[in-house]
C-alpha positions as CSV (number, residue, x, y, z in Angstrom):
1,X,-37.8,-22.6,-132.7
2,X,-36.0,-19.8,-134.6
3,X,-39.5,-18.2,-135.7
4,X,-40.8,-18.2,-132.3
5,X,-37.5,-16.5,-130.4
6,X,-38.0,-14.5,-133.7
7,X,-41.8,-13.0,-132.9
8,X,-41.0,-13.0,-129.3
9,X,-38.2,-10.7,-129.7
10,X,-40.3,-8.5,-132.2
11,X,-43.6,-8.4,-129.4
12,X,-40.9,-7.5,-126.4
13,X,-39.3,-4.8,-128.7
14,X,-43.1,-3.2,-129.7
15,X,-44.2,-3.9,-125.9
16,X,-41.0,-1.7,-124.8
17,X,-42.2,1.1,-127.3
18,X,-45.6,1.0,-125.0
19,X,-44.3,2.1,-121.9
20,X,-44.1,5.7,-120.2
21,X,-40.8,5.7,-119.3
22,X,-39.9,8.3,-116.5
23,X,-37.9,11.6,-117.3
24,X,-34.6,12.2,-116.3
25,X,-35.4,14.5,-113.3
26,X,-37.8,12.0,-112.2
27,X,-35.6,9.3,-111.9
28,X,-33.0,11.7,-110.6
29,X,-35.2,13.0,-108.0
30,X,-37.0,9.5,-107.0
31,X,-33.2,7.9,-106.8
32,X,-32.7,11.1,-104.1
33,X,-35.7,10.4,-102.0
34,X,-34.8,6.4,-101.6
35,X,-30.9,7.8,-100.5
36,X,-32.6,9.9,-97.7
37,X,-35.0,7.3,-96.7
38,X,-32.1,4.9,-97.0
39,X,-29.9,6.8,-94.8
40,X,-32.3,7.4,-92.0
41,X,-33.5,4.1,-91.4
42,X,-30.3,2.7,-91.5
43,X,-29.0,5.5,-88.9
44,X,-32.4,4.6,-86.6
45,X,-31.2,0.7,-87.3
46,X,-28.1,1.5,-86.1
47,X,-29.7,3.6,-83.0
48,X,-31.8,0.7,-81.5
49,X,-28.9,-1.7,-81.9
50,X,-26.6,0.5,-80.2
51,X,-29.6,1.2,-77.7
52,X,-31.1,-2.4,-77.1
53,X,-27.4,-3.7,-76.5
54,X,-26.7,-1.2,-74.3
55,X,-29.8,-2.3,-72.3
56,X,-28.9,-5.8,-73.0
57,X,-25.2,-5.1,-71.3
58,X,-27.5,-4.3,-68.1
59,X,-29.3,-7.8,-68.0
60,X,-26.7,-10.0,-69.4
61,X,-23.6,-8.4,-68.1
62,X,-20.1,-9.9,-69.6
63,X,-18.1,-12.1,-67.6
């Protein structure tokens, strides 16, 4: 049990040496496209709720 937790942590730790990790000012500049992208949808979200209940107020007026 011990030997196999044993080689499985050594083949994650020389599987982690294999990958290309991203440079800073990638990250930094793919974490500022996903805010913008973020942000609009959720202020179009927010647009076609506010517009489809308006509409709705029309059909289904309160009582």
């Amino acid at each position: 049990m011990i030997t196999t937790i044993k080689q499985q942590t050594k083949d994650l730790l020389a599987e982690l040496n294999r990958v290309d990790w991203p440079s800073k000012e990638k990250v930094m500049s793919s974490t500022g496209a996903v805010v913008v992208v973020s942000v609009f949808v959720g202020a179009f979200l927010y647009g076609a709720d506010r517009l489809i209940s308006w509409g709705m107020s029309f059909i289904l007026p309160h009582h």
